[in-house]
C-alpha positions as CSV (number, residue, x, y, z in Angstrom):
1,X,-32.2,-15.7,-26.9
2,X,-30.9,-12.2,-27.9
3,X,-27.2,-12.1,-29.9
4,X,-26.2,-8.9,-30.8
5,X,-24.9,-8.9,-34.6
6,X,-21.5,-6.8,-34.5
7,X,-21.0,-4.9,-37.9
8,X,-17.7,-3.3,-39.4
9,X,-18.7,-0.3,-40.6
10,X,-16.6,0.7,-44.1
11,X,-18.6,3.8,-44.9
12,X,-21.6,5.2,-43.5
13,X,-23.6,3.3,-46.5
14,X,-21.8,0.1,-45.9
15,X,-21.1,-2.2,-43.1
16,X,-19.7,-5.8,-42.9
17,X,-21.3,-8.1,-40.0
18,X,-18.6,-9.5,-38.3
19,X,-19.9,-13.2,-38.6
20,X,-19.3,-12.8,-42.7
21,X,-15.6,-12.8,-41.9
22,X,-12.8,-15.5,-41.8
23,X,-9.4,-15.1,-40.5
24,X,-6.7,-17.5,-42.1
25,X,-2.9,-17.3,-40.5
26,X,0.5,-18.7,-42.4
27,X,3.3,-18.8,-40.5
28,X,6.9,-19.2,-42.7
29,X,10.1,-20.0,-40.7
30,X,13.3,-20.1,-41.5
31,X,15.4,-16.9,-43.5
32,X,12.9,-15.8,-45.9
33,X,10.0,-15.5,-43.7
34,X,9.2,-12.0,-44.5
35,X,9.4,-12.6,-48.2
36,X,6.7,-15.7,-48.4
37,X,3.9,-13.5,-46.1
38,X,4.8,-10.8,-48.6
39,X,4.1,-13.0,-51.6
40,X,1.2,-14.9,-49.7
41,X,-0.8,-10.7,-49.5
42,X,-0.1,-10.8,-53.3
43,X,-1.5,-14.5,-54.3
């Protein structure tokens, strides 16, 4: 079988295959929800 490898190209010297990268998700409720995905970028 044939599977295509997907890259992100950055520059034209560097790409990222797409297989290298891992999404991760937090979701905050309540009244400072905009604060803690602020701080969680930072951390």
């Amino acid at each position: 079988m044939f599977y295509e490898i997907v890259m992100i190209r950055i520059t034209p010297a560097i790409a990222i295959a797409e297989r290298e990268l891992k999404e991760a998700f937090l979701r905050a409720s309540g009244p400072s929800g905009q604060n803690v995905n602020m701080a969680e970028s930072i951390s």
